[in-house]
C-alpha positions as CSV (number, residue, x, y, z in Angstrom):
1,X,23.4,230.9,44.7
2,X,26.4,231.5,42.5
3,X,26.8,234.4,40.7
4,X,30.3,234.1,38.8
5,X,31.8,231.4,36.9
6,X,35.7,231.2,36.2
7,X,36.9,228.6,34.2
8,X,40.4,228.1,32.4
9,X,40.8,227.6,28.9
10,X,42.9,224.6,27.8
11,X,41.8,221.2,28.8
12,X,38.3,222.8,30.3
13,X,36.9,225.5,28.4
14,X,38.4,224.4,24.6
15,X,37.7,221.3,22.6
16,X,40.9,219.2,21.2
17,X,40.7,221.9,18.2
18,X,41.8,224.7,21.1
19,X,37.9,225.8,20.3
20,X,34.6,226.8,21.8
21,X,32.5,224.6,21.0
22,X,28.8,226.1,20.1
23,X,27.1,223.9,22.8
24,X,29.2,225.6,25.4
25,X,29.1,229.4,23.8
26,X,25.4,229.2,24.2
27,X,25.5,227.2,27.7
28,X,27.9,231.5,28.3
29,X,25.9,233.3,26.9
30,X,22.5,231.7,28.5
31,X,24.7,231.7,32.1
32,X,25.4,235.7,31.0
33,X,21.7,236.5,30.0
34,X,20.2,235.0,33.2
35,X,22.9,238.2,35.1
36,X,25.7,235.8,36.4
37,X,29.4,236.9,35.8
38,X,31.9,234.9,33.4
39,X,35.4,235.1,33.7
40,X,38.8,233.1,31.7
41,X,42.1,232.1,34.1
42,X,44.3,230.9,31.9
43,X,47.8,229.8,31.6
44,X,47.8,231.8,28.0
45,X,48.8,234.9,27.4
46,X,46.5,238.1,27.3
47,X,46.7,238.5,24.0
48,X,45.6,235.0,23.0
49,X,42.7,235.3,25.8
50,X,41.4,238.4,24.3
51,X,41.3,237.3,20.7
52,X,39.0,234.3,22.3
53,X,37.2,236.2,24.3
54,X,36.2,238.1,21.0
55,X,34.7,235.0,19.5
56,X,32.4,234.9,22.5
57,X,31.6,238.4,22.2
58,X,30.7,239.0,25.6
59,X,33.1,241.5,27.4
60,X,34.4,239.7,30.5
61,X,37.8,239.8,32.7
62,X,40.3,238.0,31.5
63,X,42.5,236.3,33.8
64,X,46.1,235.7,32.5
65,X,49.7,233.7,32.8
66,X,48.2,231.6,35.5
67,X,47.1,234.8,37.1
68,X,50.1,237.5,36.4
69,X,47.7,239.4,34.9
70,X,44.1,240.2,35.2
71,X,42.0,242.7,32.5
72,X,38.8,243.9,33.4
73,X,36.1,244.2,30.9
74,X,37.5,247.7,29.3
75,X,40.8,245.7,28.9
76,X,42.6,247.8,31.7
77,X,44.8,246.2,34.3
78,X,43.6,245.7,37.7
79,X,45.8,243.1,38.8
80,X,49.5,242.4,38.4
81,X,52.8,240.4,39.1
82,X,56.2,239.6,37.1
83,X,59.1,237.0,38.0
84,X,61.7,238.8,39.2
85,X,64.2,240.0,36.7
86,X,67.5,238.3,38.6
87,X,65.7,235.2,38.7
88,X,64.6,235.6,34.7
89,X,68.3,236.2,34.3
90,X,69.4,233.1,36.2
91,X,67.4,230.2,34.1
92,X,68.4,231.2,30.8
93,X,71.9,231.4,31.7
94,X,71.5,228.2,33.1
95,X,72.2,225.1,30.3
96,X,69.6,222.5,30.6
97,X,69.4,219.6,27.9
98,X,69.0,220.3,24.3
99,X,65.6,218.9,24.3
100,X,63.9,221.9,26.9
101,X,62.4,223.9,25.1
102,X,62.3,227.6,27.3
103,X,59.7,230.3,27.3
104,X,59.7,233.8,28.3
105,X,56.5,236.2,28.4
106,X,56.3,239.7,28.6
107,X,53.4,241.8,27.8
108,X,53.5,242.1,23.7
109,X,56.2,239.0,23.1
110,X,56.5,235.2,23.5
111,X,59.9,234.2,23.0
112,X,61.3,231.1,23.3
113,X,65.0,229.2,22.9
114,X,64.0,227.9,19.9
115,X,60.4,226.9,18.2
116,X,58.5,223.9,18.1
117,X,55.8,222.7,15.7
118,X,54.0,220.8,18.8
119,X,52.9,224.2,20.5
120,X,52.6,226.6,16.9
121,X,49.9,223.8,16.8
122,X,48.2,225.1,19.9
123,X,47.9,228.7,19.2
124,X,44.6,230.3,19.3
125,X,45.1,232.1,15.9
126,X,45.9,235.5,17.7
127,X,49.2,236.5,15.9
128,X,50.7,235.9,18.6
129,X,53.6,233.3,17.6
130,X,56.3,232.3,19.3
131,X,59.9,234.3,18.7
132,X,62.9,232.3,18.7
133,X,65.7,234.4,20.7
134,X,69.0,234.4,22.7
135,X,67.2,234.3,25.9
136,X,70.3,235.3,27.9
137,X,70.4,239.0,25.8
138,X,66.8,240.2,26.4
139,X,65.7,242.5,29.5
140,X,64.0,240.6,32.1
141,X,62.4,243.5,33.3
142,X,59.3,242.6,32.5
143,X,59.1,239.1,32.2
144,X,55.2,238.3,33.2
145,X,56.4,234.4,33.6
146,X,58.2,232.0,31.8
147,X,58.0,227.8,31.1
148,X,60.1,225.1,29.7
149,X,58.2,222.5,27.8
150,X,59.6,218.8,27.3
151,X,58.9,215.5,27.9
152,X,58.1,215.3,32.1
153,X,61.5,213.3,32.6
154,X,63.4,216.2,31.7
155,X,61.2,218.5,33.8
156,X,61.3,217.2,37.0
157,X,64.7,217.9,37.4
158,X,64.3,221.3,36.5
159,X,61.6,221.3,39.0
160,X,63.5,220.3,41.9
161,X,66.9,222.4,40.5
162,X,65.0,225.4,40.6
163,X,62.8,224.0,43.6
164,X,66.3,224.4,45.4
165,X,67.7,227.5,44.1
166,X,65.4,230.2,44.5
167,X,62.7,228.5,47.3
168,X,59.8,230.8,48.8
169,X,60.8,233.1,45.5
170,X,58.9,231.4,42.9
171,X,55.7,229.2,42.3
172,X,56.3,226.2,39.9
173,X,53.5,224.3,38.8
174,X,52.8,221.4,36.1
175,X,49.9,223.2,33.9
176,X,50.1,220.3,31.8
177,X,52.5,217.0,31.7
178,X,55.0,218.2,29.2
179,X,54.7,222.0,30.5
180,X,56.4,223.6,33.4
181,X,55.5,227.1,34.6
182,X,58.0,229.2,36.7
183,X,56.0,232.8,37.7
184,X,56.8,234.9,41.4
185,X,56.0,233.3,44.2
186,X,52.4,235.0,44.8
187,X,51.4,234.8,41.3
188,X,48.8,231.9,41.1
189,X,45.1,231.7,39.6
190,X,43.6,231.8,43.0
191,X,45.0,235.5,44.2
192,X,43.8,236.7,41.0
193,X,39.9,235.4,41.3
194,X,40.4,236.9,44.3
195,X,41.1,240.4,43.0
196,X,38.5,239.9,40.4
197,X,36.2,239.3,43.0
198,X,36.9,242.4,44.9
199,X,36.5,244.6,41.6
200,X,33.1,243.4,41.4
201,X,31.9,243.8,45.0
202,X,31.2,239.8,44.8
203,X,32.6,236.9,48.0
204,X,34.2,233.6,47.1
205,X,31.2,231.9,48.6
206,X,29.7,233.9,44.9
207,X,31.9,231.6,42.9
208,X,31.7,228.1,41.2
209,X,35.1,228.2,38.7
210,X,36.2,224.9,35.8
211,X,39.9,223.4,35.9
212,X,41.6,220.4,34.8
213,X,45.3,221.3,36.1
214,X,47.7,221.8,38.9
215,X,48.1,225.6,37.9
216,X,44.1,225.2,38.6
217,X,44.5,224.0,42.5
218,X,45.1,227.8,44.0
219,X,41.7,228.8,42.0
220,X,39.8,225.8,43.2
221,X,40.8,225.7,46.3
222,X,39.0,229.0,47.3
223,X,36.2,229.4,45.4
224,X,32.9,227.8,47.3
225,X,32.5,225.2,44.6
226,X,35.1,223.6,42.2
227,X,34.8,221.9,39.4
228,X,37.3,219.5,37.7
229,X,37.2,218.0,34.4
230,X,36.9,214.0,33.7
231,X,40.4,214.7,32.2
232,X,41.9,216.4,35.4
233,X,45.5,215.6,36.2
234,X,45.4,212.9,38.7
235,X,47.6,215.1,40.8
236,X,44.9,217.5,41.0
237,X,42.2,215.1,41.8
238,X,44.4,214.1,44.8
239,X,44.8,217.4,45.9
240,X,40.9,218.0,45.7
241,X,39.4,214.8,46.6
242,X,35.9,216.6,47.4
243,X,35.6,218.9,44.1
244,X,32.9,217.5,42.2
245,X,33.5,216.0,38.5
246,X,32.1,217.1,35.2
247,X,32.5,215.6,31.9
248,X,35.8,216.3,29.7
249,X,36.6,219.2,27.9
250,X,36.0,217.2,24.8
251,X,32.2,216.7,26.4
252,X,31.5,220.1,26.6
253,X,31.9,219.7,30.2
254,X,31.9,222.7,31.6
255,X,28.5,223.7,29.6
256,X,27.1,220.4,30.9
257,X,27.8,221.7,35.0
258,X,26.6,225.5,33.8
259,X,23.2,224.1,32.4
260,X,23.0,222.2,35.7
261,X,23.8,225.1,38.4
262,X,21.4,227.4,36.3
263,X,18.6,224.7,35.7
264,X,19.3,224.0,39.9
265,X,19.2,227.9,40.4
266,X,16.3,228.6,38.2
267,X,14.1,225.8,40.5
268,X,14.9,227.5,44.3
């Protein structure tokens, strides 16, 4: 029986219009009323996550930055992890072509190298908008994670440039085609289900969890049943050739495999 369900936002959880949809707020809220667990992992920031989590009105932990962060349900931190500040310092003073656009997290700001109408589009009506900055001046201290967004010609050599420089020191991972995420090496969705597991006294072999990216593969791979999207990266369905499919995120997919497990569940 599985008693917690973890699923990440865009591409999964939210329609095209970076929504809820209804159908799959109910499909929550039944899965919370019948006692099971619900949890966000996202790539978004915390502050983004919350203000969605809000529309669900349900107080759950919110998993964060591909996992550099993890609220519980009081909104305190149980689980954390930023890029180290020398290797913050390193990419943006490194010149990359015009048309990267470079982000930077820390715990209240998004900055970025310079905006770009393509991702205002995507925010999640949080105020939390992106701040265009001299990247080079700011303190790294407390940089949760960063990621450079450009077509994936241009990121793939970043990939394998930063692949080379720093090694065993960082994770880097495709969340979506056009979206390269750089965060410290032991920062990664999975590690923080696990620590969300442990807070509540629950086992991996408790958890079913929704992804439709490679920043999705550490999560997947170590919960007892994962669950990718029709509209899964193919390099993802490679890497979990056994997960079992739902319908897209435009589908309501994840509601669709929630209704199931409960209705399956509900029948033992």
């Amino acid at each position: 029986m599985y008693k917690i369900a973890i699923s990440d936002l865009d591409g999964t959880l939210l329609g095209a219009d970076h929504r809820i949809s209804a159908n799959t707020k109910n499909s929550i809220q039944r899965w919370v009323d019948e006692g099971y667990k619900f949890v966000i992992a996202t790539g978004r920031h915390y502050i983004e996550a919350k203000s969605l989590q809000k529309s669900l009105d349900i107080p759950i932990y919110l998993i964060t930055s591909n996992g550099a962060r993890v609220h519980n349900r009081e909104g305190q931190i149980i689980h954390q992890q930023n890029l180290d500040s020398d290797i913050a310092q390193g990419i943006c003073d490194t010149k990359f072509d015009d048309a990267v656009q470079i982000n930077l997290f820390t715990d209240h700001t998004w900055y970025a190298n310079y905006r770009i109408k393509e991702l205002d589009g995507m925010g999640l009506e949080a105020g939390f908008d992106c701040v265009a900055a001299d990247l080079s001046a700011l303190d790294k201290s407390n940089t949760i994670k960063m990621f450079f967004w450009a077509e994936p010609e241009l990121l793939q050599p970043i990939y394998e440039q930063l692949n080379a420089r720093y090694g065993e020191r960082v994770n880097l991972t495709f969340s979506l085609e056009k979206c390269l995420e750089v965060m410290h090496a032991s920062t990664n969705k999975g590690e923080a289900v696990k620590a969300v597991l442990k807070d509540k006294g629950l086992q991996l072999s408790d958890a079913v969890a929704f992804g439709d990216g490679m920043n999705d593969v550490e999560m997947l791979s170590v919960v007892a049943k994962p669950v990718l999207m029709a509209n899964s990266q193919k390099a993802l369905r490679r890497a979990l050739p056994n997960a079992e499919l739902t319908l897209s995120s435009k589908e309501d997919g994840v509601a669709v495999m929630i209704n199931k497990i409960l209705s399956e569940q509900n029948n033992c």
